[in-house]
Backbone as a ProteinNet text record, in pm:
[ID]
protein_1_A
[PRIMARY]
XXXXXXXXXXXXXXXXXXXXXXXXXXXXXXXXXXXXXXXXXXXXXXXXXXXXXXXXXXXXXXXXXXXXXXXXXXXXXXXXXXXXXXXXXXXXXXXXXXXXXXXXXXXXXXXXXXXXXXXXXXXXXXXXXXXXXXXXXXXXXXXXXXXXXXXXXXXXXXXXXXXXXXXXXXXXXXXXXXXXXXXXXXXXXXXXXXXXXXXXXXXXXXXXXXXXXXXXXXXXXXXXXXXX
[TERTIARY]
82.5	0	86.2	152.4	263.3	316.7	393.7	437.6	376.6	238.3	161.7	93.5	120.5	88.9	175.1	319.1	399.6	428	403	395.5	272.9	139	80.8	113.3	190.7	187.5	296.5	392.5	549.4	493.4	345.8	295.1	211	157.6	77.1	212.5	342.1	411.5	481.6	519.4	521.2	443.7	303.4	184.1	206.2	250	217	363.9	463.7	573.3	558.5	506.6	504	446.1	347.5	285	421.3	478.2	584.4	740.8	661	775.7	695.4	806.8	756.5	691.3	609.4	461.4	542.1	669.5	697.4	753.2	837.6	833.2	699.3	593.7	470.5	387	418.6	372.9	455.3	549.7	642.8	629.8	638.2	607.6	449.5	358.4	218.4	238.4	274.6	286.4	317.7	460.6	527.3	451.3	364.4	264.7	178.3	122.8	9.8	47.6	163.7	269.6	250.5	282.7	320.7	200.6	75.5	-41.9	-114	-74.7	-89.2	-18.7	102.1	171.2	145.1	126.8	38.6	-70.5	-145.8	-261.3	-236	-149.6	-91.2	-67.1	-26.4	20	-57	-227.2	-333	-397.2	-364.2	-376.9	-483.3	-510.9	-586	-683.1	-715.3	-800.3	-909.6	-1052.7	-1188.4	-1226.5	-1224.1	-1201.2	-1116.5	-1032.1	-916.7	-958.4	-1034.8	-1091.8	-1131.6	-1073	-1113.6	-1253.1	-1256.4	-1407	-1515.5	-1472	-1633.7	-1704.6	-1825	-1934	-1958.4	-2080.4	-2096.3	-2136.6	-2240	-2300.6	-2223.6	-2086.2	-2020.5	-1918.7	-1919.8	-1783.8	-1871.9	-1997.1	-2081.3	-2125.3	-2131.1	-2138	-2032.6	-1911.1	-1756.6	-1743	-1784.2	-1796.8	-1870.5	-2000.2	-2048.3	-1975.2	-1955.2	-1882	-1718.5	-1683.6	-1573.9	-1582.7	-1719.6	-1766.7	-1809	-1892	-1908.6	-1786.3	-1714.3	-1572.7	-1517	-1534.9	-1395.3	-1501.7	-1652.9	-1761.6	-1757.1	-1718.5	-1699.6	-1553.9	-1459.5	-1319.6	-1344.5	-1419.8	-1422.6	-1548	-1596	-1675.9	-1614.4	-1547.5	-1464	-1337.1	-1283.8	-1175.1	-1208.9	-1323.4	-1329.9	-1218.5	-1227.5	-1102.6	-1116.5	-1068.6	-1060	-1130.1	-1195	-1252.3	-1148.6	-1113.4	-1034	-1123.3	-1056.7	-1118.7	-1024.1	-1061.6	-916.4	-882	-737.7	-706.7	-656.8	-648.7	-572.4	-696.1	-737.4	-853.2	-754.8	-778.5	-719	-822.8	-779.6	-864.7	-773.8	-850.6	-748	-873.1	-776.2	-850.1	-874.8	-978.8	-1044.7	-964.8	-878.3	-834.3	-760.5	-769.4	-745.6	-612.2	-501.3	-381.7	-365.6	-395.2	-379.6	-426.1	-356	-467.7	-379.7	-475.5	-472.4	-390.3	-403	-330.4	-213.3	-184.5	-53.5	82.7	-24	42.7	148.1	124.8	171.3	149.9	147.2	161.6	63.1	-2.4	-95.3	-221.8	-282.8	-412.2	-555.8	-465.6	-556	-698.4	-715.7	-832.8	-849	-690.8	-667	-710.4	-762.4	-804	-939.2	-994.8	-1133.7	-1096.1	-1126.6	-1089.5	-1180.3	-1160.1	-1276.4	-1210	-1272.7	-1204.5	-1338.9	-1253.5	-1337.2	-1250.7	-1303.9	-1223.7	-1140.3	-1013.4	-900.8	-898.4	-936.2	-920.5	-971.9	-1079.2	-1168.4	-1266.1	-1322.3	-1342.1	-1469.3	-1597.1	-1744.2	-1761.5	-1794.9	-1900.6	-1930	-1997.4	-1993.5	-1880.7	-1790.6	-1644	-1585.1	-1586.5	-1578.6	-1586	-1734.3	-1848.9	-1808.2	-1769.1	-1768.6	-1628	-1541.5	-1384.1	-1360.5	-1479	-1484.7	-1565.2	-1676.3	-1700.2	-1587.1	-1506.3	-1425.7	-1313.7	-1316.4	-1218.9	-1261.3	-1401.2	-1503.2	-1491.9	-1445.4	-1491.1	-1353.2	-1255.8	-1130.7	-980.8	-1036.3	-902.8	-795.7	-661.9	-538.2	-478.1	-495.7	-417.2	-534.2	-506.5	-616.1	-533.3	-452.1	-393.4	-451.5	-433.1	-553.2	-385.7	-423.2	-373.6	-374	-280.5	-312.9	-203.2	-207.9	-126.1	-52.4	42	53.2	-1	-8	-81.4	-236.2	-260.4	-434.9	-499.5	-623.3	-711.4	-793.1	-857	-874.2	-845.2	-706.7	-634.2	-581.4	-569.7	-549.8	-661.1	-798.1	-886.9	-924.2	-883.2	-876.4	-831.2	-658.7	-607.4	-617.6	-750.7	-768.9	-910.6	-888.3	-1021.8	-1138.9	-1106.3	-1219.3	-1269.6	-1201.2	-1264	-1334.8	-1266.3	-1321.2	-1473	-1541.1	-1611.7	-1712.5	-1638.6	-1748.6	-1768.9	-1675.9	-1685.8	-1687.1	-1774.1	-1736	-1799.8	-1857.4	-1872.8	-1718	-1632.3	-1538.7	-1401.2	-1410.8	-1254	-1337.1	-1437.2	-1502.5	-1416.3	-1448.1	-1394.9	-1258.9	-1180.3	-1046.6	-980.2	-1084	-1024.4	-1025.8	-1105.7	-1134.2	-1062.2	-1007.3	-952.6	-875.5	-758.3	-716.8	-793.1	-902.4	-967.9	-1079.8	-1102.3	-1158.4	-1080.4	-952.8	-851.1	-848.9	-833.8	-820	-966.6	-1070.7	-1181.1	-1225.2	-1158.6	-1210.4	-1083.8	-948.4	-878.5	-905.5	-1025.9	-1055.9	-1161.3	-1242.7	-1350.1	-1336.5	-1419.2	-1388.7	-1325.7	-1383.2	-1388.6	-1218.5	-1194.3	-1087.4	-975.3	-996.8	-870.4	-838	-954.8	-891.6	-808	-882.7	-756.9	-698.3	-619.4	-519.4	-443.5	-447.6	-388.1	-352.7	-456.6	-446.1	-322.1	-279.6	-202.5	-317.9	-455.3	-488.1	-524.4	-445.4	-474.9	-360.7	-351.9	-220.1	-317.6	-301.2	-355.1	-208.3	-172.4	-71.8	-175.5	-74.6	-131.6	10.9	-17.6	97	45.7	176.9	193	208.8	150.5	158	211.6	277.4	377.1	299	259.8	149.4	212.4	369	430.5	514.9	459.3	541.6	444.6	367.6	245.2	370	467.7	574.6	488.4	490.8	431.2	555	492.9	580.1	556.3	572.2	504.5	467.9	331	296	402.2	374.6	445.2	364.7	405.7	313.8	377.8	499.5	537	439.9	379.3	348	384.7	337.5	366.6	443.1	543.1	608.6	492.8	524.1	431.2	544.6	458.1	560.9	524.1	638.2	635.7	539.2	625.8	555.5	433.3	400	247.6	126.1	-13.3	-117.9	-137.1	-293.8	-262	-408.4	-471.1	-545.8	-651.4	-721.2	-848.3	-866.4	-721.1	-740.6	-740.2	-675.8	-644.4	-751.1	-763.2	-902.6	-838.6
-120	0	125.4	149.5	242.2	244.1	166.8	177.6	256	185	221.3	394.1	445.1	557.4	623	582.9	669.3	673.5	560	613.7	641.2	661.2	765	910.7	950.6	1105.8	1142.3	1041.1	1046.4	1090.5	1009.9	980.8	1174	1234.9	1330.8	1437.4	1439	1530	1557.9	1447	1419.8	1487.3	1435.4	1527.8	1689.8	1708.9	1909	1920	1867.9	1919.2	1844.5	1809.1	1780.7	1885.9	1924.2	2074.4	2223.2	2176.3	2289.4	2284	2163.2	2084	2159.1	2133.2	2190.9	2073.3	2089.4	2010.8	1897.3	1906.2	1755.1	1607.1	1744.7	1642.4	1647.9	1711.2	1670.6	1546	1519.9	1421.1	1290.3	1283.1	1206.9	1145.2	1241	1222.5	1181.8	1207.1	1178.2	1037.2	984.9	794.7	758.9	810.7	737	689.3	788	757.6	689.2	707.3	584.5	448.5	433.6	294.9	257.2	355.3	316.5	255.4	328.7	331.8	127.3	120.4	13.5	-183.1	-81.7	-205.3	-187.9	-158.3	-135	-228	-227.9	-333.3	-456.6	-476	-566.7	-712.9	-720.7	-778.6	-883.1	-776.7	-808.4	-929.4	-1106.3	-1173.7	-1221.2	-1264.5	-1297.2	-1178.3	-1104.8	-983.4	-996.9	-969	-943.4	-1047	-1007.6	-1055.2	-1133.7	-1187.2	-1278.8	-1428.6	-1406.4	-1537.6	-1579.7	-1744.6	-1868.6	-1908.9	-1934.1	-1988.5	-1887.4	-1782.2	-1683.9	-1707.6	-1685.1	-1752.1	-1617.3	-1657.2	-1526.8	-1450.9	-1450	-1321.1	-1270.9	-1279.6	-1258.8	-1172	-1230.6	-1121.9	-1015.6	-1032.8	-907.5	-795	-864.1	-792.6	-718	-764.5	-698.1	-582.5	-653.4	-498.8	-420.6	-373.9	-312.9	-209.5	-266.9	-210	-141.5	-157.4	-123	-19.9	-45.6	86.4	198.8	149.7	291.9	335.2	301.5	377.5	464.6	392.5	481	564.7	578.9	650.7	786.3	794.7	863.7	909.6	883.4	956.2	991	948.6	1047.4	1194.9	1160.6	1254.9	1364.6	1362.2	1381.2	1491.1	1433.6	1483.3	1470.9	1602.8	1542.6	1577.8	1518.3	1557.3	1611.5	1663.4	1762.3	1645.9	1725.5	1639.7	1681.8	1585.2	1601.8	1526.1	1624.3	1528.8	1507.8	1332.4	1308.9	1339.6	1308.3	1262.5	1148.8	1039.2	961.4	831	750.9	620.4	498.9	379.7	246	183.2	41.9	-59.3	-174.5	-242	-283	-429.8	-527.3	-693.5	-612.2	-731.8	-730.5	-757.1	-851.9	-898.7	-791.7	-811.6	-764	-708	-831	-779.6	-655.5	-640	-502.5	-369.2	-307.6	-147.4	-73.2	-23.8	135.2	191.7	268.1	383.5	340.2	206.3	172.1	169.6	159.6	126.9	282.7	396.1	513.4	593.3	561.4	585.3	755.3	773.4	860.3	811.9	893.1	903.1	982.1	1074.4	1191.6	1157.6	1024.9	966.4	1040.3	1048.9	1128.1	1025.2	922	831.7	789.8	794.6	680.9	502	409.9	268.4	193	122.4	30.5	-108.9	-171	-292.8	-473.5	-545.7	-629.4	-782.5	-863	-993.3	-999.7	-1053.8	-1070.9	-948.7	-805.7	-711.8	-690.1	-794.5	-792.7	-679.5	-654.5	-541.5	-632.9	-518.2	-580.3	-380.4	-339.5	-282.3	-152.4	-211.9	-80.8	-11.3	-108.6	-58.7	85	31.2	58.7	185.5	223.8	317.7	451.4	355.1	446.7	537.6	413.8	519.2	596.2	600.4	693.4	806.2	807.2	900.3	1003.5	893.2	959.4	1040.5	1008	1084.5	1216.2	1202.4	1312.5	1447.5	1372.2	1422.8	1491	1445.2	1574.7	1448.7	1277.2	1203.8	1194.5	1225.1	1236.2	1115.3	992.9	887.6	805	673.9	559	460.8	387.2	256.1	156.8	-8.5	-89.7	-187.7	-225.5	-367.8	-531.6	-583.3	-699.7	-740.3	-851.2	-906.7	-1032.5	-1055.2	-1180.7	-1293.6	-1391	-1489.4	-1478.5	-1414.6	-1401.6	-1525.4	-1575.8	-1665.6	-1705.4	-1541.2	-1556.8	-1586.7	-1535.2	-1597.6	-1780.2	-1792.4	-1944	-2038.3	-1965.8	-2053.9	-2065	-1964	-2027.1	-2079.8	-2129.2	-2206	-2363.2	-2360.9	-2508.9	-2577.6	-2664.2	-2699.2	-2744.2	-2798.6	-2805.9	-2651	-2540.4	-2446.3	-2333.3	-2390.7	-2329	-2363.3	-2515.1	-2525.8	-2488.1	-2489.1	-2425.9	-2261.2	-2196.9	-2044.6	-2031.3	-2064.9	-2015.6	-1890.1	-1795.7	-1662.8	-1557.9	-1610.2	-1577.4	-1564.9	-1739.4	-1752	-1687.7	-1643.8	-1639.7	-1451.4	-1381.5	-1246	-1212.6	-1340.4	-1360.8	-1345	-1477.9	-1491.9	-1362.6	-1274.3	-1172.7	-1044.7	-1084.5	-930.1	-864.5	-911.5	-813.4	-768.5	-841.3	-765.8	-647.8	-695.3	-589.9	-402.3	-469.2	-367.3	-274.6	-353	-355.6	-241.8	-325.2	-214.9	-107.7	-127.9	47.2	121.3	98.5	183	224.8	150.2	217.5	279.7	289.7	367.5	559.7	590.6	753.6	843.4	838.3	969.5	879.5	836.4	752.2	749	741.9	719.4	876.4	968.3	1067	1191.3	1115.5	1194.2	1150.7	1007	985.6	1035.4	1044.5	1084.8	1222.6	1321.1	1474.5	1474.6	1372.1	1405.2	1408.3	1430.6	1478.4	1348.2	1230.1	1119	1015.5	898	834.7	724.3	594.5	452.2	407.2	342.3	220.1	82.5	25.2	-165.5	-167.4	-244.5	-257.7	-399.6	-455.9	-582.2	-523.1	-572.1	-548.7	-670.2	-641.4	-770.1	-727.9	-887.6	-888.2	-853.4	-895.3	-934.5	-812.9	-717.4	-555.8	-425.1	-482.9	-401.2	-297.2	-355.6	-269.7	-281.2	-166.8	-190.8	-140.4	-229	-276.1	-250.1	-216.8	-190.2	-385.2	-419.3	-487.8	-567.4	-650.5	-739.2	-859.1	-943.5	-1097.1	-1207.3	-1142.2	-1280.6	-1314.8	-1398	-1392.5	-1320.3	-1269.2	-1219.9	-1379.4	-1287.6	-1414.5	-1449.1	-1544.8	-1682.1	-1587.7	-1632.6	-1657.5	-1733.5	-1841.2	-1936.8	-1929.5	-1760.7	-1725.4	-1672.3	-1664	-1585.1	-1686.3	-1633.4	-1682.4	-1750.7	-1889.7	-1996	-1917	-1984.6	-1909.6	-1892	-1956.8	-1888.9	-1751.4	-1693.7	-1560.7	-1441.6	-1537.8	-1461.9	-1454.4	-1311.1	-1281.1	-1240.3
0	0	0	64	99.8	-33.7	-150.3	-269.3	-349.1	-341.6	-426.7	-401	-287.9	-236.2	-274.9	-251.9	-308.4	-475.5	-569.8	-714.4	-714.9	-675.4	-708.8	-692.3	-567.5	-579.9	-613.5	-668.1	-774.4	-937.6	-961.2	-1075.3	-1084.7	-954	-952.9	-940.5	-894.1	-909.3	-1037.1	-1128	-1284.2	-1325.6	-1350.8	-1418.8	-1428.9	-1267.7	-1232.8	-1348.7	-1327.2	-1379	-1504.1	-1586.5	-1732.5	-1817	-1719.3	-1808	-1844.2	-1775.7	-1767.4	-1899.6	-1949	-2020.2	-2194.5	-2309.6	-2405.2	-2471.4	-2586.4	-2609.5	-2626.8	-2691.6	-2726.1	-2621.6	-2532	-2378	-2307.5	-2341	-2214.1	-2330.2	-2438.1	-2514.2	-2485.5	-2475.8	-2420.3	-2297.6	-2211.5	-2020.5	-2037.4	-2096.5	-2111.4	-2144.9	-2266.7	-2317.1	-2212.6	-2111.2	-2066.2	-1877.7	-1862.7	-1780.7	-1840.2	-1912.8	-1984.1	-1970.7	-2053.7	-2045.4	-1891	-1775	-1661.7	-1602	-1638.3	-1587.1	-1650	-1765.4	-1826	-1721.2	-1765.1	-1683.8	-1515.3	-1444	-1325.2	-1333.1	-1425.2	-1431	-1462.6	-1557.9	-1658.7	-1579.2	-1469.3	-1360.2	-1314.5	-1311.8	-1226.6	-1249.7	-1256.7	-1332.6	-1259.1	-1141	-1052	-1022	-1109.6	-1010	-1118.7	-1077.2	-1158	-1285	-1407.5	-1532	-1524.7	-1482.5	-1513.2	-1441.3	-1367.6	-1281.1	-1364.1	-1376.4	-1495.1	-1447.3	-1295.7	-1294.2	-1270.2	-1306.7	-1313.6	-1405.9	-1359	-1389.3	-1518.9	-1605	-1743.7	-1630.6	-1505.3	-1468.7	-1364.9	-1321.4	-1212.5	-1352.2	-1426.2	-1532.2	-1545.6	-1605.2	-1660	-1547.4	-1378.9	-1305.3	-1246.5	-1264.2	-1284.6	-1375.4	-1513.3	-1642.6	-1579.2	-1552.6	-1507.3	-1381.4	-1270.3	-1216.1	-1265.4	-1304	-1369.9	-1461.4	-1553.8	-1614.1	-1538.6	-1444.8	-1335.4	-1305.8	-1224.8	-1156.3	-1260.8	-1413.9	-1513.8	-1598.4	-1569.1	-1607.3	-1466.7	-1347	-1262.7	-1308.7	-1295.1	-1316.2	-1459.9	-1566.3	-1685.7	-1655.2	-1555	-1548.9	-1489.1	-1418.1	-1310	-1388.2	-1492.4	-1551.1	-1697.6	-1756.4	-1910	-1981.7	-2088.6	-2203.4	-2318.1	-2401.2	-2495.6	-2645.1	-2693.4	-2794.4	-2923.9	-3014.3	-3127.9	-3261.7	-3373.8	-3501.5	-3540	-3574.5	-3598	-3750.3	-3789.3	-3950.6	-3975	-3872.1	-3900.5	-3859.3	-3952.2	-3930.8	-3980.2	-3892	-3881.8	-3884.9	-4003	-3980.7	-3876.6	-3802.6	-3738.6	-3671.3	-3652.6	-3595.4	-3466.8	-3435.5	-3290.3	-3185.8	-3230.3	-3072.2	-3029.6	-2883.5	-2763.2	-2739.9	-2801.7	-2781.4	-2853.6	-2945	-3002.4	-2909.7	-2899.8	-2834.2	-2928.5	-2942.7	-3095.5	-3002.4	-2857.7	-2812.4	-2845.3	-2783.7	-2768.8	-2908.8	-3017.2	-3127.6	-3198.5	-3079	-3170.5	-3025.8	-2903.3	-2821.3	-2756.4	-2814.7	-2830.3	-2734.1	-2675	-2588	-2649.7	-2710.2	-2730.2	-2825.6	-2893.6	-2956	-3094.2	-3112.1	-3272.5	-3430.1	-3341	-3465.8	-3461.2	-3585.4	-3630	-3608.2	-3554.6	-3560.9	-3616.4	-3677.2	-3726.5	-3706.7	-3603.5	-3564.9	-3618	-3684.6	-3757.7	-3740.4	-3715.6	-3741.9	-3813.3	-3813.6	-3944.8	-3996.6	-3937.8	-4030	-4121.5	-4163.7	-4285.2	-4331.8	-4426.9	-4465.7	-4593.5	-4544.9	-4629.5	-4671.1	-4739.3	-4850.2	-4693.7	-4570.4	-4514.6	-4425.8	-4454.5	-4335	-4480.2	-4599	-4715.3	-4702	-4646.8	-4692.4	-4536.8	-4422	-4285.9	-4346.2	-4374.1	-4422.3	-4503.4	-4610.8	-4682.2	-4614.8	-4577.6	-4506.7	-4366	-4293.4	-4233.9	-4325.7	-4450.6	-4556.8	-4582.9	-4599.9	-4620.9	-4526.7	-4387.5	-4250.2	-4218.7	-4314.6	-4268.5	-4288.9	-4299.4	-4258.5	-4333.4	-4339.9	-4469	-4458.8	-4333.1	-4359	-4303.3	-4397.9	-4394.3	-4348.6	-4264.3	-4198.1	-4241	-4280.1	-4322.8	-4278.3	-4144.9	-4051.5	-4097.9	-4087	-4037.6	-3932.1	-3877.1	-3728	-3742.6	-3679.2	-3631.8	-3546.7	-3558.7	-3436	-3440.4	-3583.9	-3609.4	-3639.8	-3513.1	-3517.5	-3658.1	-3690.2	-3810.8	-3921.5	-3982.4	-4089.9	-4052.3	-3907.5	-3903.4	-3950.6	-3917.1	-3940.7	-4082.2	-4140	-4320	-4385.6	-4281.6	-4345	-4290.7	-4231.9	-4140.2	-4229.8	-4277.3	-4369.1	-4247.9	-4157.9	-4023	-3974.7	-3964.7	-3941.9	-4023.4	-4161.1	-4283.7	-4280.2	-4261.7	-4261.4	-4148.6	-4051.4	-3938.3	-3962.2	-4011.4	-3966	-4104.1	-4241.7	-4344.4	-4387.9	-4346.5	-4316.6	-4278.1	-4162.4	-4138	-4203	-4277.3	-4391.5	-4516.3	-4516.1	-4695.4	-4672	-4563.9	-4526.4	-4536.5	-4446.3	-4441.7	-4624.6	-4676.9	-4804.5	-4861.4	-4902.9	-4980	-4944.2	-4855	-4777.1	-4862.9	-4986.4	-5058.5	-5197.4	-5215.2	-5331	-5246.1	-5130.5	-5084.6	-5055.1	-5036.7	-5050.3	-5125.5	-5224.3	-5371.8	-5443.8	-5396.8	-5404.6	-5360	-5248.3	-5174	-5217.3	-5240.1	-5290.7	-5442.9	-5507.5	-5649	-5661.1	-5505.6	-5517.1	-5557.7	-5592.7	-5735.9	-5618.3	-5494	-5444.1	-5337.2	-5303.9	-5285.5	-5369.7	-5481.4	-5594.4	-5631.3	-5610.1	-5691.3	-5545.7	-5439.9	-5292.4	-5264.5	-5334.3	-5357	-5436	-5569.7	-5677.9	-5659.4	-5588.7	-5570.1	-5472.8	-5350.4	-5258	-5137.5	-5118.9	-5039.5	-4898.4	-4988.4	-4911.7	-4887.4	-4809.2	-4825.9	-4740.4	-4807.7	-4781.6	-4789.3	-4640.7	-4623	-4537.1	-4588.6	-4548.8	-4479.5	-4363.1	-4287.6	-4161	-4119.3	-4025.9	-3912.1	-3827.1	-3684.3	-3620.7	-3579.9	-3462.4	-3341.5	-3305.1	-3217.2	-3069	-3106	-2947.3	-2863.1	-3034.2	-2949.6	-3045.6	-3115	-3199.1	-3255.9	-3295.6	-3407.4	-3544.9	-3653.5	-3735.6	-3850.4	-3968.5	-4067.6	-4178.9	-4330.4	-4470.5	-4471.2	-4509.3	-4572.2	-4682.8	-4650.9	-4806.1	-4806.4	-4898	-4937.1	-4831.5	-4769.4	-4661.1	-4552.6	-4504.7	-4402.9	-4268.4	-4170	-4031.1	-3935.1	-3853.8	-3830.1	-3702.5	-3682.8	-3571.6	-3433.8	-3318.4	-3213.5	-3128.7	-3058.6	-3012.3	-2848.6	-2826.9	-2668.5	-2659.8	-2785.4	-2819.6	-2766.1	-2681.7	-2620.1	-2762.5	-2683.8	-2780.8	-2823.2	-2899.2	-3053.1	-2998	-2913.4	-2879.2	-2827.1	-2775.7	-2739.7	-2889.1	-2976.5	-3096.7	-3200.5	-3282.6	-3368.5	-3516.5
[MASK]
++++++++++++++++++++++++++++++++++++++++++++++++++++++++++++++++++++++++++++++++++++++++++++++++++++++++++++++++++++++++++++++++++++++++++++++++++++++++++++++++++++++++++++++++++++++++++++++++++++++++++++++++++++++++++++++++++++

């Protein structure tokens, strides 16, 4: 308790003296509390949500609570609203967190998060509209250790989830199509736009230019049911 008393008001004397710092060190000292604030929890393996034998209505009565407390401290301390320019398509799973990937808080991005990263006609339709809405860079993800792309290459799960590998499969003509849509191709061509495809390494969310190799596997990586 005492530790933890004292990096909180180590963590609250940081804060006062980060404002005093110029924008690019209080952006800096800002991640680097976030980070701190992260791994602080990170730990918590045995606490709430993490209990294997909770029951569905003992987790859902956990969410709940958990939403109140961080529904009070946002009330408590609101934050500055931003529009962003920068929208990511990006997989569901968990291991990923957007903040983390660019170390940013400030909710400077649109996300559109989908199984395998997959992409149907209205993800299409939202990113173009966020283009509309002011965005100059479009991100379009994929990961390592993705459940989804495994299960397309498993003919037993192809058949159970074939909704899921039919998405998986299509993902680069879908690419392919929304980067030829009119109002898309031509804010590209003007400059007024920039679409990258890029790999995310699941085991440090480093991101990479896209290529046709596969994302590498990792050995220490959670086993697939946690993975999307």
């Amino acid at each position: 308790m005492k530790r933890t008393t004292l990096g909180f008001i180590g963590g609250v004397a940081l804060t006062a003296g980060a404002f005093a710092l110029s924008p690019k060190a209080q952006f800096l000292a800002g991640g680097a509390m976030a980070n701190a604030a992260y791994r602080m929890q990170d730990h918590l393996h045995d606490y709430d949500l993490e209990h294997k034998d909770a029951t569905p209505e003992q987790v859902w009565t956990e969410f709940k609570s958990q939403n109140e407390m961080a529904a009070k401290v946002r009330e408590a301390f609101p934050r500055t609203a931003y529009h962003p320019v920068v929208a990511m398509l990006v997989c569901m799973d968990a291991r990923i967190d957007t903040n983390e990937l660019v170390g940013d808080t400030r909710r400077n991005y649109y996300v559109v998060r989908t199984a395998g990263s997959a992409m149907s006609t209205k993800e299409e339709e939202m990113l173009e509209l966020a283009v509309n809405n002011g965005v100059k860079l479009i991100v379009l993800t994929r990961h390592s250790d993705c459940a989804a792309e495994k299960a397309a290459k498993n003919p037993e799960a192809r058949a159970k989830y074939p909704a899921l590998v039919a998405a998986v499969d299509e993902r680069e003509q879908k690419f392919a199509e929304f980067l030829a849509r009119p109002a898309i191709a031509e804010r590209i061509a003007s400059g007024k736009l920039i679409v990258k495809q890029l790999d995310i390494d699941t085991s440090n969310e480093h991101l990479a230019e896209h290529s046709n190799t596969p994302a590498p596997e990792h050995a220490a990586a959670p086993s697939e049911e946690h993975g999307h």
